[in-house]
C-alpha positions in Angstrom: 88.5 151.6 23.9 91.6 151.6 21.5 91.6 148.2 19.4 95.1 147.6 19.4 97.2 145.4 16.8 97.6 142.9 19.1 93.8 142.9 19.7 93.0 142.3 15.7 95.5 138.9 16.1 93.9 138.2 19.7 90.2 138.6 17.8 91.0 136.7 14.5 92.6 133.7 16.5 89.0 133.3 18.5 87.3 133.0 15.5 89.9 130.4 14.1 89.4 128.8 17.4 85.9 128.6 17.0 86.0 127.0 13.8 88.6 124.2 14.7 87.0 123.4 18.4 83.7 122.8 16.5 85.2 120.4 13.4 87.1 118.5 16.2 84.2 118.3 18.3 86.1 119.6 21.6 83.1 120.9 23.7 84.8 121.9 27.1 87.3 124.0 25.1 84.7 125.3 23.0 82.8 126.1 25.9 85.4 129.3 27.1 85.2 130.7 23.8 82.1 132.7 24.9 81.3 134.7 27.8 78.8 133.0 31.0 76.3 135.2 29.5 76.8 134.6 25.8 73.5 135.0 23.7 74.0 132.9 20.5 71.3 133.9 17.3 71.6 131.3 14.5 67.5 131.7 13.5 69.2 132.9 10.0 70.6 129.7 9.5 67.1 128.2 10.9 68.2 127.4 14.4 64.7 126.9 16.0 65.8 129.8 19.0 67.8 131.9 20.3 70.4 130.2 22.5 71.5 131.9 25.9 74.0 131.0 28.2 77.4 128.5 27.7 75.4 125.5 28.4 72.8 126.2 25.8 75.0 127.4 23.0 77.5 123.6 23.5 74.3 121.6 23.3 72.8 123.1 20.2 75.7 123.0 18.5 75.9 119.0 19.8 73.3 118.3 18.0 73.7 120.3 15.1 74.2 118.7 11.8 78.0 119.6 11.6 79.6 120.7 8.1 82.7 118.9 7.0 84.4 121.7 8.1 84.2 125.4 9.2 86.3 128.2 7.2 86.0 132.0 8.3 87.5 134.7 6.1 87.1 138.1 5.6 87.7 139.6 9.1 86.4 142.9 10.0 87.0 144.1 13.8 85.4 147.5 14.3 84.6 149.6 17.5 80.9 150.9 17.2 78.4 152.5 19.9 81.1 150.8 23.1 81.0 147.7 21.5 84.2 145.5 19.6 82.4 144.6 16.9 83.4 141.8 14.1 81.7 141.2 10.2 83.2 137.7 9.1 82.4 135.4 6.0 81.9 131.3 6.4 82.4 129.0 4.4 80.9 125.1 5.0 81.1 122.4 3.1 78.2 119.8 3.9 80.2 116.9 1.5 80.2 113.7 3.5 77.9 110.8 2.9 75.3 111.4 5.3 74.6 115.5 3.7 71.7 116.0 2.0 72.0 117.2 -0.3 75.9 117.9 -1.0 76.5 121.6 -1.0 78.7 124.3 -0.6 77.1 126.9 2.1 78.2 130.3 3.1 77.0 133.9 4.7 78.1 136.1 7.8 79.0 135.9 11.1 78.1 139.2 13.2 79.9 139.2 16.6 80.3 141.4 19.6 83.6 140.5 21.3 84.5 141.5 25.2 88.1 141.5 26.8 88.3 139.0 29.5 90.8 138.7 32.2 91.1 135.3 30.1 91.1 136.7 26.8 88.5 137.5 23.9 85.4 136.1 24.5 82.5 136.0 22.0 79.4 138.0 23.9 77.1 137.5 21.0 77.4 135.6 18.3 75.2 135.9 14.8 75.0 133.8 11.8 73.5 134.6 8.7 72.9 133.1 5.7 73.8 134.1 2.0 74.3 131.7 -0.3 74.8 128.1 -1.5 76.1 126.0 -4.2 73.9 122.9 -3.8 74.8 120.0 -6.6 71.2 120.0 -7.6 69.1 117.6 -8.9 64.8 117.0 -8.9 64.8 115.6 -5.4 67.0 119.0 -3.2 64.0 120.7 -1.5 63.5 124.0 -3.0 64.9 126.2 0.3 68.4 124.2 0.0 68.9 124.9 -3.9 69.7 128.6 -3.3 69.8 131.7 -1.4 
């Protein structure tokens, strides 16, 4: 398969999606971002499983202790073994008054994308922990002061 131009834009506007759905909390939009199949791995960011399946992946992220706000950068769309493959960096800001502690948290996303009849869909989606800028103090438990 030949990424195309047009395929980089198509790609880098999912993951934008991805970020807005989640900070507006749009869960039946968010839903066709991923494929019926869709295996979801956020144990590096200390999700307690592996999440299969549409239905899965919307209700963890329901109940997920939402950032103020989901920022990707650094987008890297490669073709490897068959596969669209995309490297990304996050950036999340846990500053509202209910975060504990406030901090500033950040690692990799690693994605396989398919084409759909319906677009890009995310196939499998990874999340990875790197670092974190945590306004520290005695009381932040040590695994939230740094990576």
């Amino acid at each position: 398969m030949t990424i195309e131009a047009m395929d980089h834009l198509q790609i880098q506007y999912l993951l934008g999606q991805y970020g807005h759905l989640l900070d507006a909390e749009d869960w039946s939009t968010f839903a066709t971002l991923f494929t019926p199949d869709a295996v979801l791995d956020y144990t590096g960011v200390r999700a307690p499983k592996v999440m299969h399946g549409i239905d899965e992946i919307v209700e963890y992220f329901q109940k997920a202790n939402h950032p103020s706000a989901h920022h990707v950068t650094n987008i890297v769309v490669q073709e490897v073994e068959g596969e669209v493959r995309v490297h990304s960096k996050f950036i999340v800001p846990f500053t509202r008054a209910g975060h504990t502690p406030l901090r500033w948290y950040g690692g990799d996303y690693l994605d396989v994308v398919v084409k759909t009849e319906d677009g890009w869909r995310f196939a499998k989606k990874s999340c990875r922990a790197r670092w974190q800028l945590t306004y520290a103090d005695d009381e932040v438990p040590a695994h939230r002061q740094t990576f």
